[in-house]
C-alpha positions in Angstrom: 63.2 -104.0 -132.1 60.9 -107.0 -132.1 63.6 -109.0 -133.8 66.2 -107.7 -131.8 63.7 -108.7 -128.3 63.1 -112.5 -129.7 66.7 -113.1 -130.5 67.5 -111.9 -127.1 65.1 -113.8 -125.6 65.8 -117.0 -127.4 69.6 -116.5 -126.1 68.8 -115.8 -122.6 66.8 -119.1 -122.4 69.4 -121.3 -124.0 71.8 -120.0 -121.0 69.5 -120.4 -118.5 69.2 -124.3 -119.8 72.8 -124.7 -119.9 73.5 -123.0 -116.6 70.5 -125.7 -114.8 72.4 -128.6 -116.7 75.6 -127.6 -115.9 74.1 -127.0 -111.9 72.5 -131.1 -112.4 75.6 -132.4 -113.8 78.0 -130.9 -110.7 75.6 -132.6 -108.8 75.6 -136.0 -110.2 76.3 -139.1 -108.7 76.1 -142.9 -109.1 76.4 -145.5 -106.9 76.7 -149.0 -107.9 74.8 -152.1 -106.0 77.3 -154.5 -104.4 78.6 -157.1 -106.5 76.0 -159.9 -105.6 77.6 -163.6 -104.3 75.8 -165.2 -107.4 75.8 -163.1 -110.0 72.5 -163.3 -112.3 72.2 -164.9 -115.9 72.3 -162.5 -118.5 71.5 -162.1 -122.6 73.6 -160.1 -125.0 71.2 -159.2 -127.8 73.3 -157.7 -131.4 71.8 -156.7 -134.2 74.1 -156.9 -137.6 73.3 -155.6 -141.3 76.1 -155.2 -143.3 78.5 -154.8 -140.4 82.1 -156.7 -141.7 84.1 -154.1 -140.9 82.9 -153.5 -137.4 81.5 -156.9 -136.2 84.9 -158.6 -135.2 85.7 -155.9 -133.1 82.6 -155.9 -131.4 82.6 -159.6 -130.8 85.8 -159.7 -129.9 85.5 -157.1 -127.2 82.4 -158.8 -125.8 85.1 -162.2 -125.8 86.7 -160.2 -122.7 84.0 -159.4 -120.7 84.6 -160.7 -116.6 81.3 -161.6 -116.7 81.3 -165.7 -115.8 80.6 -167.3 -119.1 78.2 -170.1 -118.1 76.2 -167.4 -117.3 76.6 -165.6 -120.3 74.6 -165.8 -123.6 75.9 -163.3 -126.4 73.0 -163.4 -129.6 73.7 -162.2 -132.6 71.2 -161.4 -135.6 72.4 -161.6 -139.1 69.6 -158.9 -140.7 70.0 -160.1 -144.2 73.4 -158.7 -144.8 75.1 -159.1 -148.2 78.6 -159.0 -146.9 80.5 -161.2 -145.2 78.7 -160.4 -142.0 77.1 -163.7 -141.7 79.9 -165.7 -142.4 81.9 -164.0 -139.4 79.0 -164.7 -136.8 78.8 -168.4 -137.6 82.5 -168.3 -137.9 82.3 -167.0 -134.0 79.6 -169.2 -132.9 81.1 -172.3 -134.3 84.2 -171.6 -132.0 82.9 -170.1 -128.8 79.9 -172.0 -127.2 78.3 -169.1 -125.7 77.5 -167.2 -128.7 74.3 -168.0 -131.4 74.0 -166.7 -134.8 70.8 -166.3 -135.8 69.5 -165.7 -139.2 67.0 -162.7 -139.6 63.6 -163.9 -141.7 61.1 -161.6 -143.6 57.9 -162.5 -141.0 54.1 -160.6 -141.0 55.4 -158.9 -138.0 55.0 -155.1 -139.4 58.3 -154.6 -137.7 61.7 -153.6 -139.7 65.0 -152.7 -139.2 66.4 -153.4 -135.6 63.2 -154.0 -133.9 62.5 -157.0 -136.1 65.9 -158.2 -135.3 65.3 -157.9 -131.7 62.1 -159.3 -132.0 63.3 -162.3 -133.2 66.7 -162.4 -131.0 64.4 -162.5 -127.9 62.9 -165.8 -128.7 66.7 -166.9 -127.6 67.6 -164.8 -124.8 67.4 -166.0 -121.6 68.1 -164.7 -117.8 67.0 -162.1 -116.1 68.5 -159.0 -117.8 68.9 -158.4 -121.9 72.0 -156.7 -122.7 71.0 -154.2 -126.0 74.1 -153.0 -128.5 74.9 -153.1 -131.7 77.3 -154.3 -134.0 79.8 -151.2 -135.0 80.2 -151.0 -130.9 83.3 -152.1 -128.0 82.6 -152.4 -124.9 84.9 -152.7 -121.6 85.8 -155.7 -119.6 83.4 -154.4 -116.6 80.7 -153.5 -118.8 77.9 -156.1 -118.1 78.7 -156.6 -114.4 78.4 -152.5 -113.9 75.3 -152.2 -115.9 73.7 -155.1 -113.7 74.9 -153.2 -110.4 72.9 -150.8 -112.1 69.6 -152.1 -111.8 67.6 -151.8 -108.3 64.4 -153.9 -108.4 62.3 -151.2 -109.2 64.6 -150.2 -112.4 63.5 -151.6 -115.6 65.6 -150.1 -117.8 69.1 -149.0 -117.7 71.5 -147.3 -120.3 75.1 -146.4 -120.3 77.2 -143.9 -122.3 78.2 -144.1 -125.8 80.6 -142.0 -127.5 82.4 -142.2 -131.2 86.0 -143.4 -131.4 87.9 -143.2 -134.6 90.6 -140.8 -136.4 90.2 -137.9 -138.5 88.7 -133.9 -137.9 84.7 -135.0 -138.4 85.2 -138.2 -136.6 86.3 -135.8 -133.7 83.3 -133.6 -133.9 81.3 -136.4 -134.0 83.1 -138.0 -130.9 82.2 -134.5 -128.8 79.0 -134.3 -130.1 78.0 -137.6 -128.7 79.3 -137.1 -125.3 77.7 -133.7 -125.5 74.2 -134.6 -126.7 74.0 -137.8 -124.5 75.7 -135.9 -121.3 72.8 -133.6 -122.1 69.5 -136.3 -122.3 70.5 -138.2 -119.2 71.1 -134.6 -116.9 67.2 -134.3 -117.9 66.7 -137.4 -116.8 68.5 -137.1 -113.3 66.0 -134.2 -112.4 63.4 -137.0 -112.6 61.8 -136.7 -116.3 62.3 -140.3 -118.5 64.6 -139.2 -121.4 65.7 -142.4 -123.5 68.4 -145.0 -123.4 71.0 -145.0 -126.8 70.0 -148.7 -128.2 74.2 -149.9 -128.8 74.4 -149.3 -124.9 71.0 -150.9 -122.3 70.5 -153.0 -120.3 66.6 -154.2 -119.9 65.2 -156.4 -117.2 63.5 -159.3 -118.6 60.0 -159.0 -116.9 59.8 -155.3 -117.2 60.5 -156.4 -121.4 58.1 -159.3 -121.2 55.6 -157.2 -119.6 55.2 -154.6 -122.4 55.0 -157.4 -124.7 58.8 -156.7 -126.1 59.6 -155.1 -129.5 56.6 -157.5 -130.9 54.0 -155.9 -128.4 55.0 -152.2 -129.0 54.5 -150.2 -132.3 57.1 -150.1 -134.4 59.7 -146.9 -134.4 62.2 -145.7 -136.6 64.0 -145.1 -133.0 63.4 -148.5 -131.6 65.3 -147.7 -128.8 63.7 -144.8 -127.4 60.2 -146.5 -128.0 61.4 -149.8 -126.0 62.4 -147.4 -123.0 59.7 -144.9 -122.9 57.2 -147.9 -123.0 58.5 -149.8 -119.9 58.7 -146.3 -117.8 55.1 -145.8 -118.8 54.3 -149.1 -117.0 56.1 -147.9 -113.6 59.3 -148.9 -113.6 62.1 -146.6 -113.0 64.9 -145.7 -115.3 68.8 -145.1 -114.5 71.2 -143.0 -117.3 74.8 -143.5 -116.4 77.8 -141.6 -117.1 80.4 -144.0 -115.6 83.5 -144.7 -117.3 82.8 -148.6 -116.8 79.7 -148.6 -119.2 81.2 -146.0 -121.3 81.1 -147.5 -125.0 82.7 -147.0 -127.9 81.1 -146.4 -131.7 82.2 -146.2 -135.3 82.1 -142.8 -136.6 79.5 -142.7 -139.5 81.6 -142.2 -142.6 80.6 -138.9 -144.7 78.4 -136.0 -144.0 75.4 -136.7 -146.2 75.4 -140.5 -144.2 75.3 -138.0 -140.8 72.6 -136.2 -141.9 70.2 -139.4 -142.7 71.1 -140.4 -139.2 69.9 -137.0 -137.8 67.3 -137.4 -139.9 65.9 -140.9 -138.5 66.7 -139.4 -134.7 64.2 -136.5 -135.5 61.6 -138.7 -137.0 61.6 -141.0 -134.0 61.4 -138.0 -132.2 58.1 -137.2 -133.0 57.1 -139.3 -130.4 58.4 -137.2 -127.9 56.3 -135.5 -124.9 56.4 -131.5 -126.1 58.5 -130.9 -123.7 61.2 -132.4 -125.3 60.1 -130.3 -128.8 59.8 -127.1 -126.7 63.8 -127.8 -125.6 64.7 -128.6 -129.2 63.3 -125.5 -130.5 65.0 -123.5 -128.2 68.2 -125.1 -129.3 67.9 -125.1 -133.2 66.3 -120.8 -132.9 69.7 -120.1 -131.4 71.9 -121.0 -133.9 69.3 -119.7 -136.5 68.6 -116.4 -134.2 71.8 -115.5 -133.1 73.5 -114.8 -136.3 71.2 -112.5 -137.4 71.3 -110.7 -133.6 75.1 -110.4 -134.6 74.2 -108.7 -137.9 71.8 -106.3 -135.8 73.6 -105.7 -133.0 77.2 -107.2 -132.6 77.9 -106.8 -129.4 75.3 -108.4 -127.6 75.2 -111.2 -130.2 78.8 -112.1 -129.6 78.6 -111.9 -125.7 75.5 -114.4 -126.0 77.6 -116.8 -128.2 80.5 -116.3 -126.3 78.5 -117.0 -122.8 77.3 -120.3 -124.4 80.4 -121.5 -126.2 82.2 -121.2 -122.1 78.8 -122.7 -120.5 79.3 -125.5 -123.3 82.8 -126.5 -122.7 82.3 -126.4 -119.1 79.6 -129.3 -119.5 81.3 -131.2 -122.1 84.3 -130.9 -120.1 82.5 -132.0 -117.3 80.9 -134.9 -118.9 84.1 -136.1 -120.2 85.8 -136.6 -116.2 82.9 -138.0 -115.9 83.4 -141.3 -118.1 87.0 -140.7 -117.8 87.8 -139.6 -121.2 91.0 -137.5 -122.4 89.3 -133.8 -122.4 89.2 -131.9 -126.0 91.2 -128.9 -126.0 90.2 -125.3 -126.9 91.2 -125.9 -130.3 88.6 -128.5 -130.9 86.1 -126.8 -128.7 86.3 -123.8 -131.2 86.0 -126.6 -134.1 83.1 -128.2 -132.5 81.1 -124.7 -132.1 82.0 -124.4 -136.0 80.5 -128.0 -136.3 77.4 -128.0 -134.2 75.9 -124.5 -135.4 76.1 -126.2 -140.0 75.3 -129.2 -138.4 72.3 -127.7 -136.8 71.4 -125.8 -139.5 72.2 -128.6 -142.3 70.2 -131.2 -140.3 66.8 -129.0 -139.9 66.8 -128.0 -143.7 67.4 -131.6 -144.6 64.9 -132.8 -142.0 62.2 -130.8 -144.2 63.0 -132.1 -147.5 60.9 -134.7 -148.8 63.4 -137.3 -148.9 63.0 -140.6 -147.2 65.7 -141.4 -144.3 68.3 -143.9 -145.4 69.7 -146.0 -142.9 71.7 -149.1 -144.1 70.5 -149.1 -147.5 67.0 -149.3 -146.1 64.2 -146.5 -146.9 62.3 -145.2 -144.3 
């Protein structure tokens, strides 16, 4: 009976989240600044390891931006790549003037990874707003001119929504799961609490990342990203999470399920950095997909109705988040796939998270 109470209560509570985020996102709005008469200088900061299969595309897409090129700077960091990723950012910088190569140098830093990049991309950015995103990502014509109508002077940090594009049944799953777990992180942060900005899609004012001394002033993260933002809203500056289809970007899928798991792995470490709030939601989440199969076993009935209640609450906010960005809604086909996905996923990521294995990201240990 004690069993039987906790699994209960564990459901209840994962319902009562979803119905308060499905309340926040029917409530959601964004408006956009008007287009100013001059429209501000701005920095495009990339960071590229081993990225030849993706970096074209990114570049390329970046190529069609409306933005007004003599106010644009796109800066890309070559982070010691041993493809041909190098080659194809000088190839691009040699033919369009506003892009710079840059090649990534051990240094004494203590930093690794992306933040070392960025670290030593900053050093060329200029204006008054650094665009953050990474190499295996496209972005829309509007994109910078939407995320800088997304900055009011007090914002310091803005970032848009990225989802996964690419064909194939896990490529799907990971496309839903994106919009889903993002749509999710910036609902918390509409009802006022900081959540954290994806680092392939932000926008960062220059003084706010002056001010906390940039990715050289802060302690170095596996989640660089999340570190970045949650130090600039701890100096007072506001935050703005949008789900717009104009800053709506567009990932690679990551190839193979044990490459998934690293990546779930290195979100979780980073994550330890989290107020306990954030652990307290997570909790709730993994216990349900742990809890609820064994409330089935005890008592099928009520199991089912809980899992069915949250399968319908869950499709209503995905579905919800997709009009949002203005994305083709998945059907109840993959709906049914993705419940399928997300409960091994869940599981398979928190075992994996406890084994002493170090995270590898890019052929990097961590």
């Amino acid at each position: 009976m004690i069993l039987f109470g906790i699994c209960i209560g564990v459901g209840l509570l994962y319902l009562a989240i979803q119905v308060w985020q499905l309340i926040t996102l029917l409530r959601y709005r964004h408006n956009y600044l008007p287009e100013p008469n001059v429209w501000p200088e701005i920095s495009i900061l990339i960071a590229a390891r081993n990225e030849e299969q993706n970096i074209r595309h990114c570049l390329d897409s970046l190529l069609e931006l409306d933005y007004p090129k003599d106010k644009l700077h796109i800066i890309c960091g070559n982070d010691q790549s041993s493809d041909n990723t190098g080659r194809i950012l000088s190839e691009y910088a040699n033919l369009y003037p506003h892009i710079t190569a840059v090649e990534i140098q051990d240094d004494n830093s203590g930093l690794k990874a992306k933040a070392r990049v960025m670290a030593q991309l900053e050093t060329f950015a200029k204006g008054e707003f650094y665009l953050i995103t990474d190499a295996d990502i496209r972005v829309k014509p509007e994109w910078a001119k939407h995320m800088v109508r997304s900055m009011p002077d007090e914002t310091g940090v803005c970032s848009g929504t990225t989802v996964v594009k690419g064909s194939g049944g896990l490529n799907k799953m990971q496309e839903i799961d994106w919009a889903y777990f993002m749509g999710m992180l910036n609902i918390i942060s509409y009802n006022g609490v900081p959540a954290t900005a994806v680092g392939n899609n932000m926008m960062v004012r220059a003084t706010a990342y002056h001010q906390v001394g940039g990715y050289r002033g802060i302690q170095f993260s596996i989640t660089e990203d999340y570190k970045l933002y949650s130090e600039i809203c701890k100096k007072g500056w506001k935050w703005n999470n949008i789900m717009q289809a104009e800053v709506t970007a567009y990932s690679a899928p990551v190839l193979g399920v044990g490459t998934l798991l690293h990546q779930r792995k290195r979100w979780l470490s980073g994550g330890r950095e989290l107020p306990w709030y954030w652990w307290v939601l997570f909790g709730i989440f993994g216990l349900f997909y742990f809890l609820i199969p064994v409330l089935v076993f005890i008592s099928p009935a009520a199991g089912l109705s809980l899992w069915g209640i949250k399968w319908i609450l869950q499709s209503l906010l995905i579905r919800g988040i997709y009009k949002l960005i203005e994305e083709p809604k998945p059907g109840v086909v993959n709906m049914l796939a993705y419940e399928c996905f997300i409960s091994a996923n869940t599981i398979m990521t928190a075992i994996f998270a406890l084994l002493p294995l170090k995270t590898n990201w890019k052929n990097r240990h961590y």
